[in-house]
C-alpha positions as CSV (number, residue, x, y, z in Angstrom):
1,X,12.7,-31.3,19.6
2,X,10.3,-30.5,17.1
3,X,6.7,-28.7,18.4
4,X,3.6,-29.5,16.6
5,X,1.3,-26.3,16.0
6,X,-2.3,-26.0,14.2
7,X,-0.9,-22.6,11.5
8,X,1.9,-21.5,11.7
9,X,2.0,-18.1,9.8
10,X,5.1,-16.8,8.2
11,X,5.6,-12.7,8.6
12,X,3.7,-9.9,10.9
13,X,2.7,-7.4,9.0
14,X,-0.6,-6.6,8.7
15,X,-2.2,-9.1,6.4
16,X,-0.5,-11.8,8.6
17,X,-2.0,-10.6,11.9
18,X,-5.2,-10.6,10.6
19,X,-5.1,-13.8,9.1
20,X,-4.5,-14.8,12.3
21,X,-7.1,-12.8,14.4
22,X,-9.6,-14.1,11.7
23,X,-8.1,-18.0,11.9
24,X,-8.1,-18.1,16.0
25,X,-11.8,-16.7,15.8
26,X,-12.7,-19.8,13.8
27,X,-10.7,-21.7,16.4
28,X,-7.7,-22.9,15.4
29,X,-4.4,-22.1,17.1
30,X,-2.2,-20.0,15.0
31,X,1.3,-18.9,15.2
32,X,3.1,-16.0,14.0
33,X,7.2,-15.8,12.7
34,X,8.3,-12.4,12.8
35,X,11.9,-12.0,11.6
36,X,12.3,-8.2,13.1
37,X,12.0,-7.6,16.8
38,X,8.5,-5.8,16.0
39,X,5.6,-6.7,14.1
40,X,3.9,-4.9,11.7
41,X,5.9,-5.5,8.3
42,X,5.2,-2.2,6.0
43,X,3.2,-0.5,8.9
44,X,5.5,0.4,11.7
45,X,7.3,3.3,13.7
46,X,10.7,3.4,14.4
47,X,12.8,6.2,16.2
48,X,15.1,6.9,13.2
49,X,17.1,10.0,15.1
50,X,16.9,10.8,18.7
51,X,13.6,11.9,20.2
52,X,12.0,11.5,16.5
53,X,10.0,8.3,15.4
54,X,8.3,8.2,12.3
55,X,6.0,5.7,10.3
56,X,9.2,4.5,8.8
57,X,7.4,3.4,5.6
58,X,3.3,3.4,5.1
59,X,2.4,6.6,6.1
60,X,-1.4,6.7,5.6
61,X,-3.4,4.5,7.4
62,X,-4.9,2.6,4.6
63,X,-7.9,3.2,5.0
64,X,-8.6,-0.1,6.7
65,X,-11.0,-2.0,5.3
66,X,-14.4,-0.8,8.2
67,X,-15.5,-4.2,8.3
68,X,-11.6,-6.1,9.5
69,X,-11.3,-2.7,12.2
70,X,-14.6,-3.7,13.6
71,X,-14.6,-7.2,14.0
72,X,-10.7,-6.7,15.5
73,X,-12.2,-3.9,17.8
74,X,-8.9,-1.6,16.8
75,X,-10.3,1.2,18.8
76,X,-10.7,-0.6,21.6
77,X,-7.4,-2.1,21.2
78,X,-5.2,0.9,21.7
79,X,-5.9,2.7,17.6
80,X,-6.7,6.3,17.8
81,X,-6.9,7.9,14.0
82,X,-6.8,11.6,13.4
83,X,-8.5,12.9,10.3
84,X,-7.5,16.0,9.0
85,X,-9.8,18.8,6.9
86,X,-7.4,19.1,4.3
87,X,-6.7,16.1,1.9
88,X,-4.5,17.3,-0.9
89,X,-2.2,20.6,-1.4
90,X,-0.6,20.3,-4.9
91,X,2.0,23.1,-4.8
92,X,2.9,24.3,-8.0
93,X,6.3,26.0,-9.0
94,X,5.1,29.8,-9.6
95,X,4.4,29.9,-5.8
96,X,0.4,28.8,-6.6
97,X,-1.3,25.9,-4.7
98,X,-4.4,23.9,-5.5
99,X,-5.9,22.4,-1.8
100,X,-8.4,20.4,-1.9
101,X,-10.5,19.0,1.0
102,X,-12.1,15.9,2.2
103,X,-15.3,17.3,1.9
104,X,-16.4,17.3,-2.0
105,X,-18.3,21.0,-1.3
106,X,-15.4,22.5,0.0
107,X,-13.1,21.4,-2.2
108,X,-15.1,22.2,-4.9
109,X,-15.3,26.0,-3.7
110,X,-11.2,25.5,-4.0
111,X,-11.2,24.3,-7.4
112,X,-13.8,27.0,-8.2
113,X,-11.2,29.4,-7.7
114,X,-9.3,27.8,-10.4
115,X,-12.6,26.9,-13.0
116,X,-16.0,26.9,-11.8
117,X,-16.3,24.0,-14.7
118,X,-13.8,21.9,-13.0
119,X,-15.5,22.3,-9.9
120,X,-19.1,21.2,-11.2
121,X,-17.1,18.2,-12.6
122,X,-15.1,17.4,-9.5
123,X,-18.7,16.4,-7.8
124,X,-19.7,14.6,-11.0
125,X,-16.4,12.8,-11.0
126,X,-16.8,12.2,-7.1
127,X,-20.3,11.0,-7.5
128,X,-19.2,8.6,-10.0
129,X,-16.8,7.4,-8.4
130,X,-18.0,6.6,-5.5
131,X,-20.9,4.5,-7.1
132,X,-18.3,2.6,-9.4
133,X,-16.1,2.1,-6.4
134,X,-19.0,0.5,-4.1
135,X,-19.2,-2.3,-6.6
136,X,-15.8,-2.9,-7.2
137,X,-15.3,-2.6,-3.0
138,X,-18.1,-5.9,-3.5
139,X,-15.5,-7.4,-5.7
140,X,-12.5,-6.8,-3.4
141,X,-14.1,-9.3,-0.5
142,X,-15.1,-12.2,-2.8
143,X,-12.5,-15.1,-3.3
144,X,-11.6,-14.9,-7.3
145,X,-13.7,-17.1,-9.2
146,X,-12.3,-21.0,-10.2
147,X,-11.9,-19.9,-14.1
148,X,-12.5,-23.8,-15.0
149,X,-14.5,-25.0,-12.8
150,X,-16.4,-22.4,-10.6
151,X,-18.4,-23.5,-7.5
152,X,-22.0,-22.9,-6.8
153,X,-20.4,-20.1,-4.5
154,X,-18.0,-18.8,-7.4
155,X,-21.1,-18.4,-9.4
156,X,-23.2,-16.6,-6.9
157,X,-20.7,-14.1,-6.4
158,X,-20.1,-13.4,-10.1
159,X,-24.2,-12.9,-10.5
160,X,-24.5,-10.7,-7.5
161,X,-21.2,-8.6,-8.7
162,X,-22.6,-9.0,-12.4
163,X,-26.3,-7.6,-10.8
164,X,-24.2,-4.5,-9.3
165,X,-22.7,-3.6,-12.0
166,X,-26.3,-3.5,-14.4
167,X,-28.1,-1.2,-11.0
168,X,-25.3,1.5,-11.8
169,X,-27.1,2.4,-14.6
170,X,-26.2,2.5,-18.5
171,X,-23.8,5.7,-17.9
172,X,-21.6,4.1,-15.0
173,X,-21.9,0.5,-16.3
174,X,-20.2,1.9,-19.3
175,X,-17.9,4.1,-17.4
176,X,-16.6,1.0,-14.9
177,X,-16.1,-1.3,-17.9
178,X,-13.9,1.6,-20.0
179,X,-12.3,3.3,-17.1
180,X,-10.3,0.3,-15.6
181,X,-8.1,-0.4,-18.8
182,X,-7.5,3.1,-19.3
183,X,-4.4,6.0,-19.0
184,X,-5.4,7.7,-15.8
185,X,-4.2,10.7,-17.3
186,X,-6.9,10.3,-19.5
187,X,-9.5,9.6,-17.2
188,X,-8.6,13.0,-15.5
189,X,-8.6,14.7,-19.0
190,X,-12.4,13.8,-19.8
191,X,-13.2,15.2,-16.5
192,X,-10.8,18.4,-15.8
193,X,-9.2,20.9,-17.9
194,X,-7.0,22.5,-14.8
195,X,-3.5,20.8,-15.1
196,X,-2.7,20.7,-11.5
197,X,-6.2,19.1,-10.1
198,X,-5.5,16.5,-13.3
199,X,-2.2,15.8,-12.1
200,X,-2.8,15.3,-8.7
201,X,-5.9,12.7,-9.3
202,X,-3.9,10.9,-11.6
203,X,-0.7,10.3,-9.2
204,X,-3.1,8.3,-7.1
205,X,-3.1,5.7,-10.0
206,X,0.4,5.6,-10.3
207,X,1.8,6.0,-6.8
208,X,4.2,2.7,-5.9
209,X,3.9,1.4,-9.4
210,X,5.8,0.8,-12.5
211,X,3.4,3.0,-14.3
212,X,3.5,6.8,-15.7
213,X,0.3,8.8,-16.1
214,X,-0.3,7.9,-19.8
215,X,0.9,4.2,-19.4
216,X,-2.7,1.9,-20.3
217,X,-4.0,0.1,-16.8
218,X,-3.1,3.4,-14.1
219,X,-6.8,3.9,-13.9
220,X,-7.6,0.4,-12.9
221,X,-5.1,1.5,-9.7
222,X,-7.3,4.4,-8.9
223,X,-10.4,2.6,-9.1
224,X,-8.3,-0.3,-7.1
225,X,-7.4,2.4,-4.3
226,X,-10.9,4.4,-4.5
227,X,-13.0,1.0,-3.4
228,X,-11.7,1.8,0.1
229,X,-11.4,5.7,-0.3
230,X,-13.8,6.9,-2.9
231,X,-12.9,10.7,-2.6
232,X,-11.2,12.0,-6.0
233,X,-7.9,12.6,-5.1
234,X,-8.1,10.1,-1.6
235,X,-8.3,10.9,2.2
236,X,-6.0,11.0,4.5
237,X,-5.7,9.3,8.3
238,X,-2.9,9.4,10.9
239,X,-2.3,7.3,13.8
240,X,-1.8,8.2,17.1
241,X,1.9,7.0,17.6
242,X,2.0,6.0,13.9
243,X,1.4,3.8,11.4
244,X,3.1,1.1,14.3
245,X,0.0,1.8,16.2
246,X,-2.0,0.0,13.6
247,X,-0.1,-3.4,13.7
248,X,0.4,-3.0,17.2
249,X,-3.7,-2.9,17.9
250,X,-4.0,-5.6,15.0
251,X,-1.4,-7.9,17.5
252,X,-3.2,-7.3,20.5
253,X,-6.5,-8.3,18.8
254,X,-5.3,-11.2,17.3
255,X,-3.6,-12.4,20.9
256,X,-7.4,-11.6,22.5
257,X,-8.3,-14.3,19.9
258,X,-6.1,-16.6,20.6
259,X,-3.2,-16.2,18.5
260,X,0.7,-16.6,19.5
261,X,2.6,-13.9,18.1
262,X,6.9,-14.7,18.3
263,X,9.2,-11.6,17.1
264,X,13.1,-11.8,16.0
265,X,12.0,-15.6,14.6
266,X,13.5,-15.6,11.2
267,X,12.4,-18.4,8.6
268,X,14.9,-20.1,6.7
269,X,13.2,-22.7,4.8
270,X,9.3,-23.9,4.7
271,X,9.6,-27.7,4.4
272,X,8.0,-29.7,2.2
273,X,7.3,-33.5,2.1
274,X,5.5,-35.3,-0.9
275,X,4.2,-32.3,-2.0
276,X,2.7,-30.8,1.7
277,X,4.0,-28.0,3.5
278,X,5.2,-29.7,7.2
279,X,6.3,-26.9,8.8
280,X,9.2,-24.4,9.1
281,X,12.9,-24.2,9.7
282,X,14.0,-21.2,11.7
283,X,17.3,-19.3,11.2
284,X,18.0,-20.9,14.4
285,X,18.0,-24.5,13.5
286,X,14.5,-24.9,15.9
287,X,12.0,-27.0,13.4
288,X,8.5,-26.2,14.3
289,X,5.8,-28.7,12.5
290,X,2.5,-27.8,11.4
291,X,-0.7,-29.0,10.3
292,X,-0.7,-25.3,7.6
293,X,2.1,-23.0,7.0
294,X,0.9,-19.5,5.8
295,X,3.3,-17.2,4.2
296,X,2.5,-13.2,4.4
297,X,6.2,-12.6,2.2
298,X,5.7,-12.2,-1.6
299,X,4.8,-14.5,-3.8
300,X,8.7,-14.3,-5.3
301,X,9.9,-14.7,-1.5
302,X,8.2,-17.6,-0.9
303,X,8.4,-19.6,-3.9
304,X,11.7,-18.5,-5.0
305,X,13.7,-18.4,-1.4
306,X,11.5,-19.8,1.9
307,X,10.6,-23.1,-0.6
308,X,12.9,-25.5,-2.7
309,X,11.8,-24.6,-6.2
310,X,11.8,-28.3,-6.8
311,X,8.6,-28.5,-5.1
312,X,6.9,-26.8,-7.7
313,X,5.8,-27.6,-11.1
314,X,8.1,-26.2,-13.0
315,X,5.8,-24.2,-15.3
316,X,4.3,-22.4,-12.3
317,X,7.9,-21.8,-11.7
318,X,8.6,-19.9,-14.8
319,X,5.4,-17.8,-14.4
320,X,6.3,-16.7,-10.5
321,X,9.9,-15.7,-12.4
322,X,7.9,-13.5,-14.5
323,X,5.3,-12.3,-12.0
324,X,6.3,-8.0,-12.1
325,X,7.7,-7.5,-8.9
326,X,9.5,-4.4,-9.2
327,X,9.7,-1.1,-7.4
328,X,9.8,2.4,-8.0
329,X,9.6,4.1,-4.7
330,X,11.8,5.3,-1.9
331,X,11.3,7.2,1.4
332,X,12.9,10.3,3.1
333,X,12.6,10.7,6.8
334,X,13.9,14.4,8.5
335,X,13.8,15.3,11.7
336,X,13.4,19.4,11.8
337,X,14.5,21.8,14.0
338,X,11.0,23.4,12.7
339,X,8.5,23.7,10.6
340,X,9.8,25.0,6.7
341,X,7.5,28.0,5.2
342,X,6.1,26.6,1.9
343,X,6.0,30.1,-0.6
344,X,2.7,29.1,-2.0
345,X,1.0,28.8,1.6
346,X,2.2,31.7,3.3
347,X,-1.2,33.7,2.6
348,X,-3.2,30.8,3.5
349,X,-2.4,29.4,6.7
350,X,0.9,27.6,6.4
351,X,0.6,25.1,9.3
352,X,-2.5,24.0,9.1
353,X,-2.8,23.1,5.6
354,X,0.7,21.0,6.1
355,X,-1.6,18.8,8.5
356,X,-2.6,16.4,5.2
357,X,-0.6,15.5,2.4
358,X,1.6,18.0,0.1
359,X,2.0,16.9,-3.2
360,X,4.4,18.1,-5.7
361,X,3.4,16.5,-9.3
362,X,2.2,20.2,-10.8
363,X,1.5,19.2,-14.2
364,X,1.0,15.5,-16.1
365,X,4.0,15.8,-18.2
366,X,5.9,16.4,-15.0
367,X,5.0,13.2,-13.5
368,X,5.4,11.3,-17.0
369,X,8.9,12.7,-17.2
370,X,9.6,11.7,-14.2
371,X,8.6,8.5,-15.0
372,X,10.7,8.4,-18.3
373,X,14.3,8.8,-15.6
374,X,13.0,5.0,-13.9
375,X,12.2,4.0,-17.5
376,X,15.8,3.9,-18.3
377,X,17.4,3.1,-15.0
378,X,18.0,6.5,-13.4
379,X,16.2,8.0,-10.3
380,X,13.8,11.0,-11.1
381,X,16.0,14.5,-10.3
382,X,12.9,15.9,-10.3
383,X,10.5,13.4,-8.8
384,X,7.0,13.1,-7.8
385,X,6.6,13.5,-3.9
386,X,4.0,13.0,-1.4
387,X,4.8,14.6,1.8
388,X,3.0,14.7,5.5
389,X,4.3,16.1,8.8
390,X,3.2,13.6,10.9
391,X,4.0,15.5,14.6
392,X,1.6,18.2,13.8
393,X,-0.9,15.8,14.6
394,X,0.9,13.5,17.1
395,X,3.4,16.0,19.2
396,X,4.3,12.9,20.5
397,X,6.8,11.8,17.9
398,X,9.1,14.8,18.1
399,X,10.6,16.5,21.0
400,X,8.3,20.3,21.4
401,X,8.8,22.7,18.5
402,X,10.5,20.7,16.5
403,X,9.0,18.2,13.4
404,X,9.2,14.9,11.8
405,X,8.3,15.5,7.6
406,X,7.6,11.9,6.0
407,X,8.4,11.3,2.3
408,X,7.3,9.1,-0.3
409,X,9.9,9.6,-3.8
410,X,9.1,7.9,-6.9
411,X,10.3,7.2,-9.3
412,X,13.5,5.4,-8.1
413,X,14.0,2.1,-10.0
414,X,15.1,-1.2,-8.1
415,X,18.3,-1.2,-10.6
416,X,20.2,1.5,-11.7
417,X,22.0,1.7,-14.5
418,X,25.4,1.7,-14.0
419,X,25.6,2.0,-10.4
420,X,24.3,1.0,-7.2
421,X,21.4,1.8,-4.1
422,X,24.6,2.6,-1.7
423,X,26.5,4.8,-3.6
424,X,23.2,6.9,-4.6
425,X,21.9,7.0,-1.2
426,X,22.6,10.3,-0.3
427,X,22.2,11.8,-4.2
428,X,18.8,10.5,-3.9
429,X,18.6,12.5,-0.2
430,X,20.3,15.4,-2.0
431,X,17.6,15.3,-4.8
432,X,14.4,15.1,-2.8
433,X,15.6,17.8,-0.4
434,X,16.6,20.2,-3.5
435,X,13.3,19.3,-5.9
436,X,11.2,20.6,-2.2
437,X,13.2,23.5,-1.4
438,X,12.0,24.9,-4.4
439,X,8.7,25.3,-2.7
440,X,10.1,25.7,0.2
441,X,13.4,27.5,0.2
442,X,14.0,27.5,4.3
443,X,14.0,23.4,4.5
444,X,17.6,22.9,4.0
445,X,18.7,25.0,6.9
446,X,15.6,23.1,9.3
447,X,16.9,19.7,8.7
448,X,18.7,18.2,11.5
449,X,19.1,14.4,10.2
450,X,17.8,12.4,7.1
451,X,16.8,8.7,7.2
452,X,17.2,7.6,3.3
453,X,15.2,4.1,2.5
454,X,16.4,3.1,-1.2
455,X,14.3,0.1,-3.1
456,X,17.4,-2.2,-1.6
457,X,16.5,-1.3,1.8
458,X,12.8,-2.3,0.6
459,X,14.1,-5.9,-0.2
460,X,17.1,-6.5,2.9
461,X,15.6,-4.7,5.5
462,X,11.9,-4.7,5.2
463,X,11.7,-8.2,3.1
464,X,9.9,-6.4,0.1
465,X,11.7,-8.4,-3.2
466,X,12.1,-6.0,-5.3
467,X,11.4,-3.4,-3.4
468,X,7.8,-3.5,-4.6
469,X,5.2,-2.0,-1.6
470,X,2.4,-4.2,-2.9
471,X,4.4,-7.1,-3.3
472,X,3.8,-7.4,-7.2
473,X,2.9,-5.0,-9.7
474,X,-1.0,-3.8,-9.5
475,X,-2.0,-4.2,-12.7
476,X,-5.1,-5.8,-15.4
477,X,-2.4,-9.0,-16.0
478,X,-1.7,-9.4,-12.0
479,X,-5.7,-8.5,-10.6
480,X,-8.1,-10.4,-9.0
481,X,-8.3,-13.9,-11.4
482,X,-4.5,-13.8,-12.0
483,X,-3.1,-12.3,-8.9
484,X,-0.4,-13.3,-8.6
485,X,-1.2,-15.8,-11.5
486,X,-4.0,-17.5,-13.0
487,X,-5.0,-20.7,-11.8
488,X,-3.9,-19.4,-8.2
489,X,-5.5,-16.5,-7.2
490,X,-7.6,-18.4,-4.4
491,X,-5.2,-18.2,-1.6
492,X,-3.8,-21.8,-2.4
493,X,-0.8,-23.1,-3.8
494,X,0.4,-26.0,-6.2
495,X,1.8,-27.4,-2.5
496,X,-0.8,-28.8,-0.5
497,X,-1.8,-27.0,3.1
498,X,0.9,-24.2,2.0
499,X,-1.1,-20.9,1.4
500,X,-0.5,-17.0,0.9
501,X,-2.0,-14.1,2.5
502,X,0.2,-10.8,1.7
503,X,-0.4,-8.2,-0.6
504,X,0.6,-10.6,-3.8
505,X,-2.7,-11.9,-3.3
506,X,-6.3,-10.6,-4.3
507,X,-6.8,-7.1,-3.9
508,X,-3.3,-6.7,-3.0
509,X,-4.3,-2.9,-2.4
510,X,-1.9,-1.9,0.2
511,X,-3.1,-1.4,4.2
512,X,-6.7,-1.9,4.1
513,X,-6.2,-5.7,5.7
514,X,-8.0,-7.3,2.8
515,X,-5.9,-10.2,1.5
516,X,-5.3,-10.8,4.9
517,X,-8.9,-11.4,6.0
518,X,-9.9,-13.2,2.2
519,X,-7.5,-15.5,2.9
520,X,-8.2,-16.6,6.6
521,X,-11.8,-17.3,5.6
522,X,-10.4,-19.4,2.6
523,X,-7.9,-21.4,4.5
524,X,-10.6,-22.1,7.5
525,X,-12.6,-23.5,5.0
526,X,-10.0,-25.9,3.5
527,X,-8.3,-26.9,7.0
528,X,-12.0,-27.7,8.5
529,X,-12.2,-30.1,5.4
């Protein structure tokens, strides 16, 4: 027999679970279908060898945004996050390394070493960016704007945003209106004329995208990323117990509020009648009715798959066909019998700069050349990496003296020409491994297991279509107004009390909890209507 709920909320991961923290606070009764036996979507830790977990996929906390970690009192719930000195080492392949610090003075004594010019204009760059980044963060919490017919409340948002922008000044209004539409790589350029520090600011506007560094839009993804983290080259946070631990304190909150959270509860259909979403059809035949269905999948997932197309008109059915959902990135899990001795780092402390991230993207022509490989359906031989060893600060997560290292690859395309995600899967392995032991020639003989995740894994296993970690393509044609398409960037869709609140939504920026929380006070609004 069918049960009747108030929202019933399609996916766990963390946009979901604070839709629904944020929905039961305004005191409805939501419900959350998760299809895998844990919660937490993108943001979870799984034991992927014995005695090793890892954050199987997101390996940086975000940052969440501060204002969703306070209201769901994360700390209190169970969150402890570790925030290491070092941000960024960029290792180079002549056995250099440019490390740079959370701390703009301190990093700027690094980069000093390297051009005292570049230093003076890292704070400049930092300063700037930080200014740019506060207004855009204002522009991140407001609900995109009707286009056609903009409420009193659209209009008051766009003036105060519009205010902002004029109290930067005449030399960052100028530089926030040029910046977004430009090459990153060019954005670094005007600033720094050291080739690693360049490179390694611009791979934060190209990391999980279908973008190189010269392609025209990457610096709108920094600026996009910045708003939460406005540090050049970005901070880093780790989780006690993982990126898990976030989703897990995110549940707990949301059950505090008066949520329902159900795990292994796969949807098979949403259902539709006369153009209003009724409820959902589990894998399992049960029916469960509701008065709102949210979905936290992508766009593409939900329109294309958990809905009968038929539902739709069929012009906003041709646009979600088109809506850029395609991914470029893979991870590499290894469990180590110990720590590998990185070349560049043995005269500065080897473990404790491998406590933030390690980048390998040296120069900008390496990271556009790796690029060029996805362009044309190949995975990068020589790809851009972002490492972290996770259990140097949680011991927890590997058994004593031994090490979990957490990889990020890109490029590797969705489809590959000429072949196929299973029969690559351990060339892909083979590559990352061999492109690292060049820095480090002592990892191959460390490495007890591998867990490879391919853009296919993405999509089966994790529910990402395309493998895409944003759930669509962050870029000017899919942002704010037209994310994921004009005319529906407001957390609504063409089928009445049917709504979205994932990462295909407005800001779409990855684990900061934003859509999430945008959405939950959109939909209160319309269900208290």
């Amino acid at each position: 027999m069918s049960e009747t709920r108030d929202v019933v909320i399609v996916g766990g991961g963390h946009n979901g679970l604070v839709t629904a923290f944020y929905l039961a606070k305004a005191g409805f009764k939501p419900l959350v279908l998760e299809r895998r036996a844990q919660v937490g979507g993108a943001a979870i830790t799984e034991e992927f060898y014995p005695g090793f977990r890892c954050s199987t996929l997101s390996h940086n906390a975000g940052p969440l945004r501060a204002d969703i970690a306070r209201d769901m009192q994360l700390e209190r719930n169970g969150l402890k996050l570790t925030r290491p000195d070092v941000s960024t080492v960029s290792l180079l392949p002549d056995g250099r390394s440019l490390v740079l610090y959370s701390d703009l003075k301190r990093a700027a004594q690094e980069i000093a070493q390297w051009s005292p010019k570049d230093a003076t204009a890292y704070g400049e760059f930092g300063a700037a960016l930080g200014k740019i980044c506060a207004v855009i963060g204002k522009a991140l919490v407001l609900t995109p704007p009707n286009i056609d017919s903009p409420s009193s409340g659209d209009l008051w948002g766009m003036l105060k945003t519009g205010r902002s922008i004029r109290n930067l000044g005449k030399k960052d209004m100028y530089r926030a209106l040029r910046w977004g539409p430009m090459a990153v790589a060019d954005l670094a350029a005007e600033f720094f004329d050291t080739e690693p520090l360049r490179a390694t600011i611009a791979a934060r506007g190209i990391f999980g995208t279908f973008l190189g560094p010269w392609s025209a839009g990457s610096a709108l993804v920094l600026l996009l990323r910045a708003a939460a983290d406005p540090t050049p080259a970005g901070s880093v946070q780790f989780p006690a117990g993982g990126a898990g631990a976030i989703t897990q304190a995110m549940a707990a909150a949301a059950t505090l509020a008066g949520a329902e959270i159900r795990t292994g509860a796969a949807i098979s259909e949403i259902r539709v009648k006369d153009g209003v979403a009724t409820g959902v059809v589990l894998d399992s035949g049960e029916e469960i009715s509701a008065k709102a269905v949210v979905s936290n999948a992508d766009p593409k997932r939900t329109f294309m798959q958990l809905v009968d197309p038929a539902h739709l008109p069929p012009d906003f059915v041709q646009k979600i066909k088109n809506y850029r959902s395609v991914g470029t990135v893979a991870k590499i899990n290894l469990a180590l019998s110990a720590l590998p001795e990185f070349t560049a780092l043995k005269t500065k402390g080897n473990g404790n700069l491998l406590q933030g991230r390690l980048q390998i993207s040296p120069e900008i022509d390496y990271l556009e050349r790796a690029f060029d490989e996805s362009k044309y359906g190949n995975f990068s031989r020589q790809p851009y990496l972002e490492i972290t060893f996770p259990s140097l600060s949680d011991p927890s997560l590997a058994p004593a003296g031994r090490h979990v290292m957490s990889i990020y690859m890109q490029y590797a395309p969705y489809k590959l020409k000429n072949s196929d995600w299973e029969s690559q899967r351990i060339a892909l392995g083979e590559a990352v491994v061999k492109t690292i032991a060049q820095y480090a020639p002592s990892l191959p003989q460390t490495i007890l297991s591998h867990q490879i995740i391919t853009p296919k894994d993405l999509e089966e296993t994790y529910g990402l279509t395309g493998g895409q970690i944003f759930h669509g393509e962050l870029a000017l044609d899919q942002f704010f107004t037209m994310r994921p398409l004009l005319d529906w960037a407001r957390y609504q869709t063409p089928i009445e009390r049917l709504y979205l609140c994932g990462s295909g939504t407005h800001p779409g920026t990855g684990l900061t909890g934003g859509s999430g929380a945008n959405a939950a006070r959109e939909i209160a609004k319309a269900l208290k209507k």
